[in-house]
C-alpha positions in Angstrom: -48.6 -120.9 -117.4 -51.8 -123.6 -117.3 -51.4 -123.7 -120.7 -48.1 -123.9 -121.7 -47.5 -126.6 -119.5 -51.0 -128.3 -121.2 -49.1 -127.9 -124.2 -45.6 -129.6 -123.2 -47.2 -132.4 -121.1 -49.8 -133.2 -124.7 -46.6 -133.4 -126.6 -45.0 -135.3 -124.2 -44.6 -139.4 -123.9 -44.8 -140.8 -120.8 -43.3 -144.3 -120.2 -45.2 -146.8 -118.6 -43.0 -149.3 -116.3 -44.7 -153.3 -115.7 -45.9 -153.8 -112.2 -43.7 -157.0 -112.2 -44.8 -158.0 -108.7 -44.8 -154.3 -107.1 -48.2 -152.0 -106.6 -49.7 -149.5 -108.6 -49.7 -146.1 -106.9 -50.4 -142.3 -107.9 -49.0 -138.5 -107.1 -50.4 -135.8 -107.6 -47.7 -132.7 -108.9 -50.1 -129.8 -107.7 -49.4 -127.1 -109.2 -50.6 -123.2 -107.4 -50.5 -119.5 -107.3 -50.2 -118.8 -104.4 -49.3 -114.6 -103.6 -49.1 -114.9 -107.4 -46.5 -116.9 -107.2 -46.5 -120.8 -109.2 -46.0 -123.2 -106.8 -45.9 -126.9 -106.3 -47.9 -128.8 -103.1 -45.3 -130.5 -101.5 -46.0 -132.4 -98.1 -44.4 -133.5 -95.0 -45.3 -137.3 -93.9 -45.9 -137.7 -90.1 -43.2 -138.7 -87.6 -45.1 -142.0 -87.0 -45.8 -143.3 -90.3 -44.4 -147.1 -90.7 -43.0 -146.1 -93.5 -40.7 -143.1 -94.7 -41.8 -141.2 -91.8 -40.8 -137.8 -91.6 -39.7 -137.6 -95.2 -40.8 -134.9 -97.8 -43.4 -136.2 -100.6 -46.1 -135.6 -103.2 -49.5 -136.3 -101.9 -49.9 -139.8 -102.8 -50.7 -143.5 -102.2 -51.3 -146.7 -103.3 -54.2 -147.0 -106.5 -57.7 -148.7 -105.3 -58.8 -151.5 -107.5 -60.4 -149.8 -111.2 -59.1 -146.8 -110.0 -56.9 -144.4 -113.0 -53.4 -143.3 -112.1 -55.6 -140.1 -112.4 -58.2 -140.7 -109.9 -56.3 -142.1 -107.7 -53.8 -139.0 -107.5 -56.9 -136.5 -107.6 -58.7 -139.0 -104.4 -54.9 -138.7 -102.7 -55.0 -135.1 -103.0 -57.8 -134.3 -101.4 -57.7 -136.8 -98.5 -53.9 -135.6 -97.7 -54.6 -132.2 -98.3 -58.1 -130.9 -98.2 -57.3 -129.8 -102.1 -60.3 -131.2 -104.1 -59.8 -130.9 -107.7 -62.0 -132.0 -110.7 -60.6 -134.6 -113.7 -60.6 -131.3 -115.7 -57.5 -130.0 -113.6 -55.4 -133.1 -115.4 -53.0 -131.6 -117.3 -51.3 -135.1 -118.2 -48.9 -137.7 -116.9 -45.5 -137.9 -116.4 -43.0 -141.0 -116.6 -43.9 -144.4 -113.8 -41.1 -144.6 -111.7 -40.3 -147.3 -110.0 -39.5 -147.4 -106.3 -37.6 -149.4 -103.7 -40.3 -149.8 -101.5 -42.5 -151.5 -104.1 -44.2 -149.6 -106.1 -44.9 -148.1 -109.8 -45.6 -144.4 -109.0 -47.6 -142.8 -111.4 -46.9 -138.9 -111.6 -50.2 -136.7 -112.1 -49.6 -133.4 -113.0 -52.8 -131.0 -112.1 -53.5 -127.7 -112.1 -54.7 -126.2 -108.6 -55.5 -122.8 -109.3 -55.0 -120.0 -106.9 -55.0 -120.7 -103.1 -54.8 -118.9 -100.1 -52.7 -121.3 -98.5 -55.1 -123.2 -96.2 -55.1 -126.8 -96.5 -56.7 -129.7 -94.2 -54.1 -131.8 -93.3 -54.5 -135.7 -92.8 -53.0 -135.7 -89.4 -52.7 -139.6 -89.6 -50.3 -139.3 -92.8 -49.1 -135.7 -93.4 -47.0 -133.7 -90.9 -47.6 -130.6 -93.1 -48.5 -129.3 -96.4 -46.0 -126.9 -97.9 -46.1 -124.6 -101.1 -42.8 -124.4 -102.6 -41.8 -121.8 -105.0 -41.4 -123.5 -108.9 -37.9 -121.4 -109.0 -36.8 -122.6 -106.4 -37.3 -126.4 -107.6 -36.2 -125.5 -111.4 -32.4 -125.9 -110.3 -29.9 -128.4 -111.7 -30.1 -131.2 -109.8 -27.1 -132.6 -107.6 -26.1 -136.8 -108.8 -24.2 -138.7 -106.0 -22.3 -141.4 -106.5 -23.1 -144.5 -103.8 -21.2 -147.8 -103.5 -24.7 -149.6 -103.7 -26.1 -148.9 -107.0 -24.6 -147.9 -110.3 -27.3 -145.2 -110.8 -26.5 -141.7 -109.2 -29.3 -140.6 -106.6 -31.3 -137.3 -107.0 -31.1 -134.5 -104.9 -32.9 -131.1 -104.9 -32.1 -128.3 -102.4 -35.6 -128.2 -100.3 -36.6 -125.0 -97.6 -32.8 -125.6 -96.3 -32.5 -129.3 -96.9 -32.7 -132.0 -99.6 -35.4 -133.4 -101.5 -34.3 -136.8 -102.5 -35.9 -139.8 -104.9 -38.4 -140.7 -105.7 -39.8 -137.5 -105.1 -37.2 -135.5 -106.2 -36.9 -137.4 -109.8 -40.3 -136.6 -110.2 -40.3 -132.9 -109.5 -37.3 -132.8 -111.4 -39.0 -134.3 -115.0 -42.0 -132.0 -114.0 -39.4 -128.9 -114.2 -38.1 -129.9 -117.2 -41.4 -131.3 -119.4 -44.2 -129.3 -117.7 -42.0 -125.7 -117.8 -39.5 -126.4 -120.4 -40.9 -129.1 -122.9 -38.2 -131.5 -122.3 -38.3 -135.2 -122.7 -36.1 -135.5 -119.8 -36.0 -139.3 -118.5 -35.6 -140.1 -114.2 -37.2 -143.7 -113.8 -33.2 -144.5 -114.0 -32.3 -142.2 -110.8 -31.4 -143.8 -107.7 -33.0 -143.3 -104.3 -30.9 -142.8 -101.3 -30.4 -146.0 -99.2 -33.0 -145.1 -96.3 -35.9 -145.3 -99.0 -35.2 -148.6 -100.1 -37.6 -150.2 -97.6 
């Protein structure tokens, strides 16, 4: 599986977006074996956050200055999750998206390896760190319609709920470059109104 998706995400063209005013940040799209099993690290942010508390994300954050969209996913990684992972685990980049809140994220996808499902937690950001199935985010995704954006918003069925943008778009173009070698686009998918702050 490492290399396959190695060989999709090196013939695939990631789009870079201008910061025009917002901040550069990174996410790492872990990917794991975990009871043999691919997986994807997915995390839960903590109740009291000031921002999207509560919500389900990629471990992530804003980019230090001189810091790669790479590093900066890899440092994100380990500080939310305990998961420390060399630049040799990059397996390439995936499209910026831009969000609501401010930001240009920057998907890393990296290669994890085989865990046995303990992580360290940053209790200050992350609720709890979750391994999700691939199958069970390589599904078609569901487009609403909302009277305050032309663009349909993402959603991906999620451990009984829904993952929604940005995280959701960017799972979604993992699915379909990393596992399928599609050039599928998402910067254009709309986040629900809650994330627009």
């Amino acid at each position: 599986m490492r290399s396959t998706m190695a060989e999709h995400l090196a013939a695939f063209r990631p789009v870079p977006v201008e910061l025009d005013g917002r901040r550069p940040a990174s996410v790492a799209v872990c990917v794991l074996i975990a009871a043999d099993v691919p997986s994807v690290l997915i995390t839960r942010r903590a109740p009291r956050m000031r921002a999207h508390a509560g919500q389900w994300a990629l471990p992530g954050g804003r980019r230090e200055p001189g810091e790669t969209a790479p590093q900066a996913a890899l440092r994100e990684l380990e500080e939310e999750t305990g998961v420390r992972l060399g630049p040799e685990s990059v397996l390439g980049l995936l499209d910026d998206y831009p969000t609501r809140s401010g930001y240009v994220m920057s998907p890393v996808v990296v290669w994890g390896g085989v865990t046995d499902g303990v992580f360290a937690a940053q209790e200050a950001e992350v609720a709890g760190v979750h391994v999700v199935p691939v199958a069970d985010l390589d599904v078609p995704p569901r487009m609403l319609t909302i009277p305050e954006s032309e663009s349909p918003v993402i959603q991906l069925p999620l451990l009984g709920g829904m993952l929604h943008a940005p995280t959701a778009a960017v799972v979604h173009q993992f699915c379909e470059v990393a596992l399928h070698g599609r050039s599928t686009r998402v910067a254009h998918l709309e986040q629900p109104v809650f994330a627009w702050r």
